[in-house]
N, CA, C and O atoms as CSV, one atom per row, in Angstrom:
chain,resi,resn,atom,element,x,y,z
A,1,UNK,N,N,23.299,84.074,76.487
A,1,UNK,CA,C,23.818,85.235,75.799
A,1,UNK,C,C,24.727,84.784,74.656
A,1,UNK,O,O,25.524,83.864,74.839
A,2,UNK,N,N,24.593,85.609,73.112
A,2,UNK,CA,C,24.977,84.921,72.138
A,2,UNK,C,C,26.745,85.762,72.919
A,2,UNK,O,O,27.081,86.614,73.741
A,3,UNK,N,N,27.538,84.498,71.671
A,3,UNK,CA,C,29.228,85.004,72.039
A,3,UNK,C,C,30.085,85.856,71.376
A,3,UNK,O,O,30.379,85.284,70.326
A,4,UNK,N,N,30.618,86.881,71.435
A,4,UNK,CA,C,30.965,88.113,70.906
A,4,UNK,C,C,31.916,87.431,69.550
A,4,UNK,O,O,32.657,86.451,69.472
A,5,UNK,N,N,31.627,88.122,68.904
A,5,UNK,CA,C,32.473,87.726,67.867
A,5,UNK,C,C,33.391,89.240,66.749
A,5,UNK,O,O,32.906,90.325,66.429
A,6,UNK,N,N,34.506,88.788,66.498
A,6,UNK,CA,C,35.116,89.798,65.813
A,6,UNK,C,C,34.452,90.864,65.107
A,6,UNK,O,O,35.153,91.875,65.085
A,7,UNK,N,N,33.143,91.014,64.416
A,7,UNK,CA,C,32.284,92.218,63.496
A,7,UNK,C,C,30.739,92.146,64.525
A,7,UNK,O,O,29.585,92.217,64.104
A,8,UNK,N,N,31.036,92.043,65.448
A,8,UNK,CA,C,30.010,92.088,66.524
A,8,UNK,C,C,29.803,93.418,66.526
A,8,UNK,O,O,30.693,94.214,66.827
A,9,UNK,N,N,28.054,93.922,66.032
A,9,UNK,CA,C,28.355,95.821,66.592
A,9,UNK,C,C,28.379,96.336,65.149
A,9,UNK,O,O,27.749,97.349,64.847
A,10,UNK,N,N,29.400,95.363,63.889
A,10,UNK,CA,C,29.694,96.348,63.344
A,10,UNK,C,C,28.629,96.089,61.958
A,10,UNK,O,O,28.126,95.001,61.679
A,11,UNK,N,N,28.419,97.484,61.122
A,11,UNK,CA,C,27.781,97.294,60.123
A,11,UNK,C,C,28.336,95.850,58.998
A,11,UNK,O,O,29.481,95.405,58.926
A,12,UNK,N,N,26.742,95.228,57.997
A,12,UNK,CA,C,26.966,94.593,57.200
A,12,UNK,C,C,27.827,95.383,55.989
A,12,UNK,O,O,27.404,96.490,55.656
A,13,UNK,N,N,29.094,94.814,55.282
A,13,UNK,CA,C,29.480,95.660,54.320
A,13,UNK,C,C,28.757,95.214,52.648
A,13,UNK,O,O,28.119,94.163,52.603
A,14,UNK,N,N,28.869,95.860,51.649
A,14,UNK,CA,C,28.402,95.211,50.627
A,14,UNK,C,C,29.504,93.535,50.276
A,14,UNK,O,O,29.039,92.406,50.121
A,15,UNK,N,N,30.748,93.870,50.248
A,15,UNK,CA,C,31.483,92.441,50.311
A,15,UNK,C,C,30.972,91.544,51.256
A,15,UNK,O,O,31.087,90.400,50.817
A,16,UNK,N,N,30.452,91.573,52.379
A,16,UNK,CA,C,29.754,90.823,53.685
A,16,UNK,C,C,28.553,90.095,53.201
A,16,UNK,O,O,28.454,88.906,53.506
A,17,UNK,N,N,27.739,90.591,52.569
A,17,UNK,CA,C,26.167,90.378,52.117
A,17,UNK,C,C,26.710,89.390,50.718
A,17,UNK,O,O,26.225,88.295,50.433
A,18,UNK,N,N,27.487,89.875,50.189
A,18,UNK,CA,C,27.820,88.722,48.363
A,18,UNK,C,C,28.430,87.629,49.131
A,18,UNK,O,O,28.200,86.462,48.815
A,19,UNK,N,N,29.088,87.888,49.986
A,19,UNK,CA,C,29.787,86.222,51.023
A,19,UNK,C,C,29.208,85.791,51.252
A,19,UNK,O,O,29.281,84.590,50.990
A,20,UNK,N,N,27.742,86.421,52.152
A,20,UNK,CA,C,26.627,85.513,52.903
A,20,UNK,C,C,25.846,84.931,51.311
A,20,UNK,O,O,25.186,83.907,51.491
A,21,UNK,N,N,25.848,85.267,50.349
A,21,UNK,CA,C,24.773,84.814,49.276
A,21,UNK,C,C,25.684,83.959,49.199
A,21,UNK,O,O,25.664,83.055,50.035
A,22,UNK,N,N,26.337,83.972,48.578
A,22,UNK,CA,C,27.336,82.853,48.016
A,22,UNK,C,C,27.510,81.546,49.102
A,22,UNK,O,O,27.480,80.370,48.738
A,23,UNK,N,N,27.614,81.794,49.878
A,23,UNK,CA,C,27.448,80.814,51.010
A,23,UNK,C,C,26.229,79.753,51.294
A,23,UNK,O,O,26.359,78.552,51.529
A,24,UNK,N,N,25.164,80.411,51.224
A,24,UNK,CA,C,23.822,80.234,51.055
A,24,UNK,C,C,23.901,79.560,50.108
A,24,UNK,O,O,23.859,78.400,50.518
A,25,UNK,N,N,24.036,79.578,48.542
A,25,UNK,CA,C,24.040,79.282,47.515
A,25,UNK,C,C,24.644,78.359,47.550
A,25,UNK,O,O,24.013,77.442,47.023
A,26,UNK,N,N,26.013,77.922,48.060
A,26,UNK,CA,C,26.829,77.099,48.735
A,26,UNK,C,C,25.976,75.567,49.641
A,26,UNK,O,O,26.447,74.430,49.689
A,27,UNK,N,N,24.853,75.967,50.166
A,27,UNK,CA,C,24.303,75.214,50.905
A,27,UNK,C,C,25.240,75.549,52.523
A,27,UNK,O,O,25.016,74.996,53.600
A,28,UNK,N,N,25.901,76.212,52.343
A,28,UNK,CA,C,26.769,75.635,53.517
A,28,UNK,C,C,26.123,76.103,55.265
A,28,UNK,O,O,25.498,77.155,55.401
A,29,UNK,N,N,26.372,75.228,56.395
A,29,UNK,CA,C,25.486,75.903,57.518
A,29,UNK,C,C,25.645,76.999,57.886
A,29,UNK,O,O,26.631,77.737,57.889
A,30,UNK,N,N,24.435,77.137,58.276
A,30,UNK,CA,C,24.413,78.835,58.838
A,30,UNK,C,C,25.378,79.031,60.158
A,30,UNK,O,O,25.866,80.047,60.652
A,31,UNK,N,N,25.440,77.854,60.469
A,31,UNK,CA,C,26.904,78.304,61.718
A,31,UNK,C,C,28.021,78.535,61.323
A,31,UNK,O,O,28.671,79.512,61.693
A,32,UNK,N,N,28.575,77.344,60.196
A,32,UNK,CA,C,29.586,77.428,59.323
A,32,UNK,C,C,29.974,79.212,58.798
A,32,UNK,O,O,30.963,79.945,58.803
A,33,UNK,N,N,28.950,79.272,58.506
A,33,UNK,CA,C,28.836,80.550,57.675
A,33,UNK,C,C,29.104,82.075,58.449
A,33,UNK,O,O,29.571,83.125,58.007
A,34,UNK,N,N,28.638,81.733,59.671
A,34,UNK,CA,C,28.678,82.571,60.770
A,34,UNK,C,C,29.819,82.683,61.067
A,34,UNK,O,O,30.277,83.812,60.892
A,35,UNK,N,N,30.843,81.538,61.672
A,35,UNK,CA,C,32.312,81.297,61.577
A,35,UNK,C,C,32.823,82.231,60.643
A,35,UNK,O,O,33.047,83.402,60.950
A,36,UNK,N,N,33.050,81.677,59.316
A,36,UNK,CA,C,33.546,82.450,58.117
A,36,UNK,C,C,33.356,83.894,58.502
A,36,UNK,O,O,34.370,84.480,58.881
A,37,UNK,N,N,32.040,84.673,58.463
A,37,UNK,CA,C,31.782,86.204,58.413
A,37,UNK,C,C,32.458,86.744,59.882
A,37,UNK,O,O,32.808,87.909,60.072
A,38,UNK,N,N,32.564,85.647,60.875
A,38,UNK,CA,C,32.686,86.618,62.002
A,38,UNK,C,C,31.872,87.146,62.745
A,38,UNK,O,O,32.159,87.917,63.660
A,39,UNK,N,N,30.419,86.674,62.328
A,39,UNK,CA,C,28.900,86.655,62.885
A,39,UNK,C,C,28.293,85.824,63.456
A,39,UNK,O,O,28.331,84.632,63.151
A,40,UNK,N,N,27.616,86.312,64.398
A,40,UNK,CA,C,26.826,84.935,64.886
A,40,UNK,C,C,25.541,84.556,64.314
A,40,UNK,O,O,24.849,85.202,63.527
A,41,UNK,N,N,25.357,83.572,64.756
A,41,UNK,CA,C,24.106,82.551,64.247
A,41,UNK,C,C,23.233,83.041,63.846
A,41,UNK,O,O,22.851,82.777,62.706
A,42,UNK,N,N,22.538,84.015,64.702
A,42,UNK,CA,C,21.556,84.843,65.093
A,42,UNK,C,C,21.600,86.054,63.678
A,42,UNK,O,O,20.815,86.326,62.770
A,43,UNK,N,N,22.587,86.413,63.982
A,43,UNK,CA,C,22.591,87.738,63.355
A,43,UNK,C,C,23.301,87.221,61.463
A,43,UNK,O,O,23.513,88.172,60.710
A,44,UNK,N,N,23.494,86.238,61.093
A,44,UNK,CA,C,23.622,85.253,59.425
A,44,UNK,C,C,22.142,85.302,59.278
A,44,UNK,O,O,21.710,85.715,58.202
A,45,UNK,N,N,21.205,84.897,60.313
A,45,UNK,CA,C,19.448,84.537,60.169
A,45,UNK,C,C,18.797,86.003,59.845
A,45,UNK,O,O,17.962,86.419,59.043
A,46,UNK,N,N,19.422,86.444,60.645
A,46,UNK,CA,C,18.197,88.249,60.464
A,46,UNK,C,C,19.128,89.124,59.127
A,46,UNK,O,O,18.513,89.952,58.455
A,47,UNK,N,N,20.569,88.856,58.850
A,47,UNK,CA,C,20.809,90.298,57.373
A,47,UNK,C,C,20.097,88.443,56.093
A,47,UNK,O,O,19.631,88.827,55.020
A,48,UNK,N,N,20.077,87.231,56.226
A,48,UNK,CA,C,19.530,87.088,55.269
A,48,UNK,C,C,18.119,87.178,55.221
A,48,UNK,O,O,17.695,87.510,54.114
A,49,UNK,N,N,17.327,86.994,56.034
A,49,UNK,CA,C,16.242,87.600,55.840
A,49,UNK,C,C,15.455,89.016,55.476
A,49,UNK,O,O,14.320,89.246,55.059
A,50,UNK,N,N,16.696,89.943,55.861
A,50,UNK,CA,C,16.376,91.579,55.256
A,50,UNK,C,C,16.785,91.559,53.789
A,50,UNK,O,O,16.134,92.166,52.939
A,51,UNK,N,N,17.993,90.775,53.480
A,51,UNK,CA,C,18.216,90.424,52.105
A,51,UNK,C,C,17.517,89.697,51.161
A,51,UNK,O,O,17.785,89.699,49.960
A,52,UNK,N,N,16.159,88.754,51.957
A,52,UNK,CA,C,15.538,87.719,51.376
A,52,UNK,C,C,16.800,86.684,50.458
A,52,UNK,O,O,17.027,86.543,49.256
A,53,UNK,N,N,17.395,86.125,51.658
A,53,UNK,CA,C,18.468,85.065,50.970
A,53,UNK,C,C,17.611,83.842,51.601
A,53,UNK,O,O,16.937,84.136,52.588
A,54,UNK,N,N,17.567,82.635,51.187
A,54,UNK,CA,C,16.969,81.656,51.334
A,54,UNK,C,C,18.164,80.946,52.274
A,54,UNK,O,O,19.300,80.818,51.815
A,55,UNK,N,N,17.806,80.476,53.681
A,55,UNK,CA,C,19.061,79.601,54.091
A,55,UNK,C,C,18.788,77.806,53.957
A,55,UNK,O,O,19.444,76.840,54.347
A,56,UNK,N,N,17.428,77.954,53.169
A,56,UNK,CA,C,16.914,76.776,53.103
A,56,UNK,C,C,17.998,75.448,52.267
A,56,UNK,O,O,18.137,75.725,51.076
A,57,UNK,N,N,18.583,74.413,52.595
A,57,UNK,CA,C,19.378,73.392,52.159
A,57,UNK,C,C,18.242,73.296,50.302
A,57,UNK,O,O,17.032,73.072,50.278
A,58,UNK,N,N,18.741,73.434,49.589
A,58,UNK,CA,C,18.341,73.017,48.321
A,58,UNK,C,C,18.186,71.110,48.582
A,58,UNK,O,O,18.878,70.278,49.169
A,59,UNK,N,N,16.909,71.060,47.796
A,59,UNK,CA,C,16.564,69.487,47.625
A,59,UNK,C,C,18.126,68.442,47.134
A,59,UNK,O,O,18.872,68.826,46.232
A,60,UNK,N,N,18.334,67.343,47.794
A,60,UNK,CA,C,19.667,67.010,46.589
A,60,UNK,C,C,19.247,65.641,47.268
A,60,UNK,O,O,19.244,65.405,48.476
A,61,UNK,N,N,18.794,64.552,45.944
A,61,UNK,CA,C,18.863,63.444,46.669
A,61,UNK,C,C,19.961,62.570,47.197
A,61,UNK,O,O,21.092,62.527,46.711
A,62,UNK,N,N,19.562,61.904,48.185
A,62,UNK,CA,C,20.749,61.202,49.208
A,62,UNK,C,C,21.561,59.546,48.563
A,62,UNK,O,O,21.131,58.508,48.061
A,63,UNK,N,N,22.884,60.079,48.937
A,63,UNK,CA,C,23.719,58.986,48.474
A,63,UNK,C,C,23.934,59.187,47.113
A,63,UNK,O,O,24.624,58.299,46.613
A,64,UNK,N,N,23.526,60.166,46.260
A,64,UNK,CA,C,24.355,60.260,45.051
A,64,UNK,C,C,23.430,59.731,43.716
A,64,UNK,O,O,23.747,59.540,42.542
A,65,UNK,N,N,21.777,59.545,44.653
A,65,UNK,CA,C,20.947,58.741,43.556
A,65,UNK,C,C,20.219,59.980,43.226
A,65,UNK,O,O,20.105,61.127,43.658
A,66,UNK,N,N,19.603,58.947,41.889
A,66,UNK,CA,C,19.515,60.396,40.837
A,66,UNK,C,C,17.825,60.139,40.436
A,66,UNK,O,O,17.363,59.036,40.143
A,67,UNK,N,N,17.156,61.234,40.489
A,67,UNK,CA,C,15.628,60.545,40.378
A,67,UNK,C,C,15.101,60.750,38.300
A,67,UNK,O,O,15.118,61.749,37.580
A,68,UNK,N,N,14.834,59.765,38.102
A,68,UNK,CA,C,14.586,59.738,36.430
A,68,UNK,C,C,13.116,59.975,36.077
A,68,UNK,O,O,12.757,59.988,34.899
């Protein structure tokens, strides 16, 4: 059973949904992110998918190398 969290229950607000983009956009994890909103895991996965937000990590190559 997921773990109750502070906006558990409660509607997404429009400020809620520009946090989750920005976040996303951010790269940052979807748990991370969940933390921040006060949402769980579960429920960051299903409003970005009604939003069509991508939680996909953007390509970035590793260690700082740069492809020419």
């Amino acid at each position: 059973m997921a773990k109750s969290t502070r906006n558990t229950g409660k509607p997404w607000t429009p400020a809620d949904v520009k946090q989750l983009k920005d976040l996303a956009k951010g790269n940052t994890p979807t748990r991370v992110a969940g933390l921040k909103l006060g949402r769980t895991e579960a429920a960051v996965y299903k409003k970005a998918s009604e939003e069509g937000i991508s939680l996909a990590p953007t390509n970035q190559s590793p260690y700082g190398t740069k492809k020419k």
